[in-house]
N, C-alpha and C positions, 0 to 999 in steps of 0.2 A: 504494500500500500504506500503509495507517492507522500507524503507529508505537508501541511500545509508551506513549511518555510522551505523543501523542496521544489512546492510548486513557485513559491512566488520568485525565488531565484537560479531557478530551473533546475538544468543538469549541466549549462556551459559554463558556470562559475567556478564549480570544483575542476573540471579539465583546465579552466585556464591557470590555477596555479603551477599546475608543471611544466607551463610553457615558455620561452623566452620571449624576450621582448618583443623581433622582429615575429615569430608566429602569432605574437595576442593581434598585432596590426594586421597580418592578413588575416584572421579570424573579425574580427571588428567590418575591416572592408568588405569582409564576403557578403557581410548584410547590408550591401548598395542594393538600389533599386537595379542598379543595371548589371551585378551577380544575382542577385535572387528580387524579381521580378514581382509587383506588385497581385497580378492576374492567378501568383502560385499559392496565393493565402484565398481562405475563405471568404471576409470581409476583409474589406480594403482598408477599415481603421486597422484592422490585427497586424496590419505588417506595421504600421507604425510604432503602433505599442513594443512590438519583439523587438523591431530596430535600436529603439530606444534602450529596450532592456538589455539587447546585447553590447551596445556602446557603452553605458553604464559600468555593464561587470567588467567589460575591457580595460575601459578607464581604470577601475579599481584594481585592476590585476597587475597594470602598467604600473602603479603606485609603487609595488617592490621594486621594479627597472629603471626606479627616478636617478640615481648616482649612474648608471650606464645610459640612459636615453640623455642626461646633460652632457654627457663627452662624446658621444658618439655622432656624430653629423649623418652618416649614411643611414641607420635608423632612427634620428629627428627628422629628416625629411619624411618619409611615408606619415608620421606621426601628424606633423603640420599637416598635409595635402590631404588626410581624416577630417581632420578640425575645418579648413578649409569647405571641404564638401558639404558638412553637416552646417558649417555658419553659410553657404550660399544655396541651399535649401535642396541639392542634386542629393542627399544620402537619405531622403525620406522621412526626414524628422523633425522636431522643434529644434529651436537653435540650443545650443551647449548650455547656456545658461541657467534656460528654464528647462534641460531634462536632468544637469548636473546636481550635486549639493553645494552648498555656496565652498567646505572646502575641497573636496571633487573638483568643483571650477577653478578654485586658483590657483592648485596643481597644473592645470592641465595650461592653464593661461600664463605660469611662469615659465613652460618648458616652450609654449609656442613663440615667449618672446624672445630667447636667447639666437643669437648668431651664427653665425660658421664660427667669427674669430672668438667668440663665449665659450663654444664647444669644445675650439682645439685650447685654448686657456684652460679648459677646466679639464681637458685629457693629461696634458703634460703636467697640469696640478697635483693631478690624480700620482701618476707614475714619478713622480717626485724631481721632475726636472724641469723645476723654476727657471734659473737661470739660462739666460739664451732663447727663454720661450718666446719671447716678443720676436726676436731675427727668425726664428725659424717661420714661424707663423706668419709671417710678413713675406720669407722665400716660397711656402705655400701658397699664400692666396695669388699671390702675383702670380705663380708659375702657370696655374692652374686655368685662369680665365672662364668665360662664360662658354656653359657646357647647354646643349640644346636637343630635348628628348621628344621625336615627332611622335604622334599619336593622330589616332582617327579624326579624335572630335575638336584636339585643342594640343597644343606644343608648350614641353615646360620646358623653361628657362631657368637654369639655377647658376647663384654667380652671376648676379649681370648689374644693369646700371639703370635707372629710367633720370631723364632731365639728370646725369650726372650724380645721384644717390645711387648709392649700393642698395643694392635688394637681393633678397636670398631665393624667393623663389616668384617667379613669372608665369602665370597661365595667358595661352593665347588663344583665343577660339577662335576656331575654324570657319568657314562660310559654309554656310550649309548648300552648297553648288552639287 
């Protein structure tokens, strides 16, 4: 017999604690409208509701991965471009805000504000080499330049510049031609 605090927290809560970081995010994104499709639920509020509940337990489970999702750049991106979705209305749900806890939200609002140059600071912080981190990070970012990943709908830009500001990550949409 299912239990009631079974039911209200499902069965993906307890999988997502054995999972690493970058798996909770592709678990999280699997519940886009456009991996699993509004037409595949009974009523059309239920996929909302799941969405929401699945983004939730994700968020929470990312909670342990906060000291590796702050140094780590290649898995903050996926992390952002979630948040991203779900604040411009494409992942099927209320904004972060109003599906988060207020501190759930400021979790998830301090990691989306950090940088590249944040990330690699607080990596080299991490592994205990202060010194020289400023030159290095400076020989990275430069070396590295604006990197451009085409897509069907829309082209992301990461590392790039708008009106001369640095910007971390760029969505371009597509023409629908």
């Amino acid at each position: 017999m299912v239990s009631t605090e079974q039911k209200k927290n499902g069965f993906l809560a307890p999988q997502l604690h054995e999972l690493r970081a970058k798996d909770v995010l592709v678990v999280a994104r699997a519940f886009s409208p456009c991996r699993l499709p509004d037409f595949l639920w009974p009523a059309s509020s239920e996929a909302s509701v799941w969405r929401e509940l699945a983004l939730e337990h994700c968020f929470e489970s990312l909670r342990r991965h906060e000291n590796f999702l702050d140094s780590s750049w290649n898995t903050l991106l996926p992390f952002k471009l979630l948040c991203l979705e779900v604040e411009l209305g494409t992942f099927g749900t209320r904004q972060l805000r109003e599906v988060l806890s207020p501190m759930l939200y400021s979790f998830v609002e301090r990691l989306r504000s950090l940088s590249k140059e944040e990330c690699e600071a607080n990596r080299l912080r991490r592994e205990g080499v202060e010194e020289g981190a400023e030159e290095e990070l400076e020989a990275a970012t430069s070396a590295e330049g604006a990197v451009k990943l085409e897509g069907t709908h829309c082209n992301v830009l990461t590392n790039s510049k708008v009106q001369d500001l640095p910007v971390d990550i760029i969505l371009e949409a597509l023409s629908a031609a």
